[in-house]
N, C-alpha and C positions, 0 to 999 in steps of 0.2 A: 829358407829356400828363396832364389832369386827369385821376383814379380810376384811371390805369394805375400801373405800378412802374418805381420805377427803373433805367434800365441800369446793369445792373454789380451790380444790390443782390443778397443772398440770402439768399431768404425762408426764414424760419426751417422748419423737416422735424423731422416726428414719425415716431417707427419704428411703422412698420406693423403689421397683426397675427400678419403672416406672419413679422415679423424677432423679434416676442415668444414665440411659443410655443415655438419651437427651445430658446430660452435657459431658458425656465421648465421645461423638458423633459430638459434635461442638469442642472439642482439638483433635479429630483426622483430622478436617476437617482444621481444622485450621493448622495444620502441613502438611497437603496435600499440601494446597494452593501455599507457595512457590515453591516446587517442580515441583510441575503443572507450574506454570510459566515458569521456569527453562529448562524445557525440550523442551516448545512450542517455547523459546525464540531463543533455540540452534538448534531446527528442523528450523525455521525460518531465521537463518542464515546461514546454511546448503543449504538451498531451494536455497536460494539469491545468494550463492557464487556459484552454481552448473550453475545458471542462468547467472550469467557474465561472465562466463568458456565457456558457449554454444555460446551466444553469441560472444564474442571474436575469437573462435575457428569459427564461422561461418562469421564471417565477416573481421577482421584486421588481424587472422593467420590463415584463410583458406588458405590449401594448395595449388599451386598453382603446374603447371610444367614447370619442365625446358625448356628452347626452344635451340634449337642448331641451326645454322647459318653458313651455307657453306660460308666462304669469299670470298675463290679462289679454283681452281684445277690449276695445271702446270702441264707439263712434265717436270721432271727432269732429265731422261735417255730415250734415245727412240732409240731403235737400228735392222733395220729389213731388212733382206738378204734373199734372194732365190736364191738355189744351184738347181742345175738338180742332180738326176730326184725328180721334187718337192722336195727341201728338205729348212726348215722353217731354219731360224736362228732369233732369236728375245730376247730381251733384251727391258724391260718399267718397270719405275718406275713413280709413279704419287707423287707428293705433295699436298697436302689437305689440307688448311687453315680452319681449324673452330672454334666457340665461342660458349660456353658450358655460358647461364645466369641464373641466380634462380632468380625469381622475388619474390620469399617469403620472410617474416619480420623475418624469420630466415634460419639457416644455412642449406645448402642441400649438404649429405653425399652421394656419388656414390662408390659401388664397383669396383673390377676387369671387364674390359670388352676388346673388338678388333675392330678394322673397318675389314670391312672385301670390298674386290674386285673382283668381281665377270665375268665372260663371261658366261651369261644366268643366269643358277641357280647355275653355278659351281663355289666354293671358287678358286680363282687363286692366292688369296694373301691376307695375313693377317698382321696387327699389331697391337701388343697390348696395353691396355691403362689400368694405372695403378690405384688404387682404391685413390681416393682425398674428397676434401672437396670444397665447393664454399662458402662464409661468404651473410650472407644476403644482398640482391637486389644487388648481386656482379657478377661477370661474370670473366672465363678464359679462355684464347685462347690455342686451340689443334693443333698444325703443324705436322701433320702425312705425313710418307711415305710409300706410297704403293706398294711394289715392287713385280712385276708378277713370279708367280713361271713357267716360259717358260712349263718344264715337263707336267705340268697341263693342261695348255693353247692350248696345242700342239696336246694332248690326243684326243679331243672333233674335231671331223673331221667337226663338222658348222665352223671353224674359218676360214677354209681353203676357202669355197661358200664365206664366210663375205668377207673377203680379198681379192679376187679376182674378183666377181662382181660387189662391191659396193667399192672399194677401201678402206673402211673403216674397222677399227675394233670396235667396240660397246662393253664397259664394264660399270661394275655401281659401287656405293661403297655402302656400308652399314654404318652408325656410330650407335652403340646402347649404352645409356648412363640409369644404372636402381639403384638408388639408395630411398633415404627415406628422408623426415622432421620431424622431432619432434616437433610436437604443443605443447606450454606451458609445454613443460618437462615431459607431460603426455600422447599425444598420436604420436605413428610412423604413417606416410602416404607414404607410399610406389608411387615412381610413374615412368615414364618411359617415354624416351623422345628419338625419331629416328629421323635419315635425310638419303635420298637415293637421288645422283645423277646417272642418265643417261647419259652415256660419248661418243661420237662417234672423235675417233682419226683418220684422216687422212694419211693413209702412205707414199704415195708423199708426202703432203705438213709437215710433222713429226711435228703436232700441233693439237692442240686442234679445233676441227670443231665447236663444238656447247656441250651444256650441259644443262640439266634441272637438278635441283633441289625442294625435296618436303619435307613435314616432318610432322612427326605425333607425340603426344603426348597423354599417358592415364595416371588415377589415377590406 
């Protein structure tokens, strides 16, 4: 038949839209895939390395503090006169043996600081201590001299009752030591570490009567 088709022919077939997007849909999925991997692999290692950090950081390089350790006090000068009417002459210097130890698996950095030596709450004498380094589970010994500034000393009218009731004079020291560690190169821990003896010096006997020492440390 004219404009009809032949029996038996077959006409040629185009895939539809419906037989297209399936297949365009499993090559997108398919190029997804790796990348999906890729990403969960590198969050995954990420997780893990952040995880042996905490730990590490919380257990073998938790920071620790420093401890300081009075060895010794001495007099090294001790010089004490009384003129009429009342009048003081005096001259002390103390020597202070102590050991500054970092028990951390790394190094601990301390700034500038001072001991300081006190009559009550009053600074009577200071020296200072200059900013260093301790290398890990290391320790350094500090040989301070504490030499009384008399002027000071002399100001504060209790020294006068101390001295002459009790024969004794009573002073303390202070060491304050405040520095930092560096965990795994990533974090600073800031920490702080004191020692305070209580000194009672004899004036007849121009010695050492007794001492207490105590010490405190924070992060």
């Amino acid at each position: 038949m004219e404009g009809g088709v032949e029996e038996g022919s077959n006409p040629k077939t185009h895939p539809t839209q419906n037989d297209a997007v399936p297949r365009s849909s499993k090559r997108k999925t398919s190029k997804r895939r790796p990348i999906c991997i890729c990403i969960a692999t590198t969050l995954a290692i990420l997780i893990l390395l952040i995880l042996i950090i905490t730990i590490l950081a919380l257990t073998v390089y938790k920071a620790k503090r420093p401890v300081i350790t009075v060895s010794s006090v001495s007099l090294n000068d001790f010089d004490f006169d009384v003129d009429l009417p009342l009048k003081i002459h005096l001259n002390l210097s103390l020597d202070v043996d102590l050991t500054v130890k970092n028990p951390n698996k790394v190094a601990f950095r301390y700034t500038n600081t001072s001991a300081l030596l006190k009559f009550e709450d009053n600074v009577i004498g200071e020296v200072p201590l200059p900013a260093g380094k301790i290398k890990a589970s290391g320790f350094t010994p500090l040989n301070l001299t504490l030499t009384v500034m008399a002027d000071r000393l002399l100001s504060d009218s209790d020294v006068y009752s101390d001295v002459f009731k009790s024969g004794t004079l009573p002073v303390s020291t202070t060491t304050r030591i405040k520095g930092r560690v560096r965990i795994l190169h990533l974090f600073d821990i800031h920490v702080v570490s004191y020692s305070y003896c209580d000194i009672n010096i004899g004036i007849l006997s121009r010695s050492i009567q007794n001492q207490t020492c105590q010490y405190k440390t924070k992060l």
